[in-house]
DOLUMNU-183674 format. One record per residue (C-alpha): residue number from 1; residue in three letters; y, x, z. Coordinates in nm, 4 decimals. Layout:
<recs>
<rec zati="NUM" donu="ALA" y="Y" x="X" z="Z"/>
...
</recs>
This chain:
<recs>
<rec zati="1" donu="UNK" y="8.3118" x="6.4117" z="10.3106"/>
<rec zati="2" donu="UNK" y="8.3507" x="6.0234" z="10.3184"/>
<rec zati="3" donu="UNK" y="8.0900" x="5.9240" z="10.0648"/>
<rec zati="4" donu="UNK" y="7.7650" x="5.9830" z="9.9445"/>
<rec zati="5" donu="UNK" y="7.9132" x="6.1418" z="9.5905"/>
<rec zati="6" donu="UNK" y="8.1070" x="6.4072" z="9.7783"/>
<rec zati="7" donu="UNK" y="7.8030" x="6.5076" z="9.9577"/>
<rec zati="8" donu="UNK" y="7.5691" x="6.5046" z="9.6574"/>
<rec zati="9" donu="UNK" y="7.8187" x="6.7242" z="9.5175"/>
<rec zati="10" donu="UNK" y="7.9107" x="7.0145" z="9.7938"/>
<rec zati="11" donu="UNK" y="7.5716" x="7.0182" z="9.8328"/>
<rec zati="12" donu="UNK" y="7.5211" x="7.1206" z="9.5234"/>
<rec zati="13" donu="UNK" y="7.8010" x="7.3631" z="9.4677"/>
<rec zati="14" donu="UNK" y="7.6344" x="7.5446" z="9.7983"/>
<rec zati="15" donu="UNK" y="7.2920" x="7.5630" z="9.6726"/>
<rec zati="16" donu="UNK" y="7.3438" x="7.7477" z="9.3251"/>
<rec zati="17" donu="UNK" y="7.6310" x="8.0062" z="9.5361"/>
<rec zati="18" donu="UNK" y="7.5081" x="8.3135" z="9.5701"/>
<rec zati="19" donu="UNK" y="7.2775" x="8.4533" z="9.8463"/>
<rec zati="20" donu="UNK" y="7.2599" x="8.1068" z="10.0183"/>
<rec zati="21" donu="UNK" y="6.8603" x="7.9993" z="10.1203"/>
<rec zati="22" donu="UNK" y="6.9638" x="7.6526" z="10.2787"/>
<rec zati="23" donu="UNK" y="7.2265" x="7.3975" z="10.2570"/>
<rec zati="24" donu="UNK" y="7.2149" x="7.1036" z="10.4989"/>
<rec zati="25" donu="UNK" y="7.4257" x="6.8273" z="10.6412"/>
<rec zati="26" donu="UNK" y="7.5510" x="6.9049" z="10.9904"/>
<rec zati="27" donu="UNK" y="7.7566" x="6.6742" z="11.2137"/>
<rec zati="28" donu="UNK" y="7.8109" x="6.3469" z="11.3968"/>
<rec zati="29" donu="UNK" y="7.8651" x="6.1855" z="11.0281"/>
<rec zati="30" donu="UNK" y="7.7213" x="6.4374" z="10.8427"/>
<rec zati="31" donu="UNK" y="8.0227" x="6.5528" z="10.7380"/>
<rec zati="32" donu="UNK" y="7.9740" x="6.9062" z="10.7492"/>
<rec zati="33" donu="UNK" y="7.7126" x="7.1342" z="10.6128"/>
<rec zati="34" donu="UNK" y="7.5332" x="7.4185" z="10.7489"/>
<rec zati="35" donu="UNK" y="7.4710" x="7.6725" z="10.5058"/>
<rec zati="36" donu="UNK" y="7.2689" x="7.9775" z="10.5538"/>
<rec zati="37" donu="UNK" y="7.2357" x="8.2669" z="10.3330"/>
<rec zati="38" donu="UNK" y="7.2416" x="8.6474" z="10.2828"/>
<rec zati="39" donu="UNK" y="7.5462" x="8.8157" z="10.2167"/>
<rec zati="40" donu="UNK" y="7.7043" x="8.4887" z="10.1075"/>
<rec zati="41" donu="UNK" y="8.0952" x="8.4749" z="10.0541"/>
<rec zati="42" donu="UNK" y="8.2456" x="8.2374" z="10.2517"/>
<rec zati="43" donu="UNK" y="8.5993" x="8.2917" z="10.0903"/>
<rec zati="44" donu="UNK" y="8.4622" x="8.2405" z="9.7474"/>
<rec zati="45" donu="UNK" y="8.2215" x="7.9370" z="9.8428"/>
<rec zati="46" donu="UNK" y="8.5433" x="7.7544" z="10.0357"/>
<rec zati="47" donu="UNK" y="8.7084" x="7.8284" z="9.6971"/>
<rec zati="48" donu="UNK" y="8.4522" x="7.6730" z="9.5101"/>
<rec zati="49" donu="UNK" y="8.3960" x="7.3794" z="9.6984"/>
<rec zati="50" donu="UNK" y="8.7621" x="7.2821" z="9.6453"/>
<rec zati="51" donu="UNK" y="8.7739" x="7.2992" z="9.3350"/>
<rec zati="52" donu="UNK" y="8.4919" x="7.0669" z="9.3618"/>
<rec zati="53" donu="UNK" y="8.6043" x="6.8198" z="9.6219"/>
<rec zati="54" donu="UNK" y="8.9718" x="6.9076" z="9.6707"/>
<rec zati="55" donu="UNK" y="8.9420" x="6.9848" z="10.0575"/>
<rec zati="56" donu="UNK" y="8.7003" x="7.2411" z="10.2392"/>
<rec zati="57" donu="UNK" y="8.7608" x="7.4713" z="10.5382"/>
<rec zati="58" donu="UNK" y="8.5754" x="7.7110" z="10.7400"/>
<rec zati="59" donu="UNK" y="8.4778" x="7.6436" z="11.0792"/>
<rec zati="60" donu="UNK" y="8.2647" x="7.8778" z="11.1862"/>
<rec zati="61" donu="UNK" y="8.1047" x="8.2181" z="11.0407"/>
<rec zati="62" donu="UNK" y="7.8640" x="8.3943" z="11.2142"/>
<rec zati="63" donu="UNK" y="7.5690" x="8.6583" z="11.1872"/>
<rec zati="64" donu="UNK" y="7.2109" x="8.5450" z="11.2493"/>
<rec zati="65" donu="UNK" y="7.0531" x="8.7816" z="11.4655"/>
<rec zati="66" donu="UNK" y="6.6853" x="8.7858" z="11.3424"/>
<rec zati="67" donu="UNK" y="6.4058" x="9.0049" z="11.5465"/>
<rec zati="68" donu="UNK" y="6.4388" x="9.3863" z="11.5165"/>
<rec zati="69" donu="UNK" y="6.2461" x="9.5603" z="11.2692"/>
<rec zati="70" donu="UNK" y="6.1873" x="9.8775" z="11.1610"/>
<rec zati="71" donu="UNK" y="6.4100" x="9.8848" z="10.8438"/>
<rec zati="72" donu="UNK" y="6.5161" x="10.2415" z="10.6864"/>
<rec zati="73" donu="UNK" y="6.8645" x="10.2665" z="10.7334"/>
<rec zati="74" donu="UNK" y="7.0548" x="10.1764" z="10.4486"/>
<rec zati="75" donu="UNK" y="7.1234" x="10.4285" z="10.1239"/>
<rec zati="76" donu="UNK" y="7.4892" x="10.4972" z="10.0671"/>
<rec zati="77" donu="UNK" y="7.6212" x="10.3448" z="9.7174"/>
<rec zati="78" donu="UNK" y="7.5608" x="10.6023" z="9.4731"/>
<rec zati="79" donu="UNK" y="7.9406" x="10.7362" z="9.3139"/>
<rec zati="80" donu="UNK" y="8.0441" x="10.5179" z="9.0050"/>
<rec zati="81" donu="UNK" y="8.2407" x="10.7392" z="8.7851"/>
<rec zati="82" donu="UNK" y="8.4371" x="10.5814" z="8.5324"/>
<rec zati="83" donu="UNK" y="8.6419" x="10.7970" z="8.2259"/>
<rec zati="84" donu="UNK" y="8.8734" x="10.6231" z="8.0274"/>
<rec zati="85" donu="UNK" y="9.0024" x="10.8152" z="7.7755"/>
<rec zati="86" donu="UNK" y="9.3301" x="10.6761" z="7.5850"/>
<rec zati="87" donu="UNK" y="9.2451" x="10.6229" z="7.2668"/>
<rec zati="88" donu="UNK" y="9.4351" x="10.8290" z="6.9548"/>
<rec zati="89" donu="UNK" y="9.7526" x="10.7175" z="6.7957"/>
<rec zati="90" donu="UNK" y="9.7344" x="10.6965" z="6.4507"/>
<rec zati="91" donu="UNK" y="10.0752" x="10.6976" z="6.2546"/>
<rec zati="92" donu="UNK" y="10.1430" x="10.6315" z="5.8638"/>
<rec zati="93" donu="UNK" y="10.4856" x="10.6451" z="5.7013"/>
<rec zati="94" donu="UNK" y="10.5177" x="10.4166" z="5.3624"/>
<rec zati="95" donu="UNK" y="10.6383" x="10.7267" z="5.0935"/>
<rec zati="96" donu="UNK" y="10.8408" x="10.5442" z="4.8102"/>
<rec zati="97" donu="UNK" y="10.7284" x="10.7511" z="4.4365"/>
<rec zati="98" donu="UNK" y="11.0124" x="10.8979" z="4.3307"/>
<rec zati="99" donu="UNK" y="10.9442" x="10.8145" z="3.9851"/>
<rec zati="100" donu="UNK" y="10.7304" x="10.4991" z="3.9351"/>
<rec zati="101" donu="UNK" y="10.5458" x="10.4908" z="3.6374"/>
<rec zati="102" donu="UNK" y="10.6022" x="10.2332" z="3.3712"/>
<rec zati="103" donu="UNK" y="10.4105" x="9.9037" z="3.3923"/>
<rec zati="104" donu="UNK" y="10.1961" x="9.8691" z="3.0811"/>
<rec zati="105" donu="UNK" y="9.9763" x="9.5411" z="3.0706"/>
<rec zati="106" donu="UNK" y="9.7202" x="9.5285" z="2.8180"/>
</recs>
């Protein structure tokens, strides 16, 4: 990031992506930003900081290892079922009378 509008603005497109809790400027320049979250894309934030600013790479993704707690392990996603039914043709055929009647006007 060479100016103070490109920062402004990746910082910004980090903040409001989802699961991130802090976005700060990392680096000798402050070219780089640290951003740490929970269960926050990377893929899809690199994406959206491109569109953004035009250039963004990953350097480095890692997991924070926080002190152990005593979590319950974690539920398995319930089944999603999903029915799609197609729905039913319905077909007409234009019948020509066979013997129109005569056009009166009144």
């Amino acid at each position: 990031m060479h100016c103070s509008k490109c920062r402004k603005k990746a910082l910004k497109v980090a903040a409001v992506a989802y699961g991130v809790t802090s976005v700060a400027l990392h680096g000798p320049e402050k070219d780089k930003l640290m951003i740490l979250g929970d269960g926050v894309d990377a893929a899809c934030l690199t994406e959206a900081l491109r569109k953004k600013l035009c250039h963004a790479s990953i350097e480095i993704v890692e997991e924070v290892k926080d002190t152990p707690k005593q979590v319950d392990p974690p539920k398995p996603p319930s089944p999603q079922i999903i029915i799609c039914q197609p729905q039913p043709f319905e077909y007409y055929r234009v019948v020509p009378d066979p013997t129109p009647a005569p056009c009166t006007i009144m």
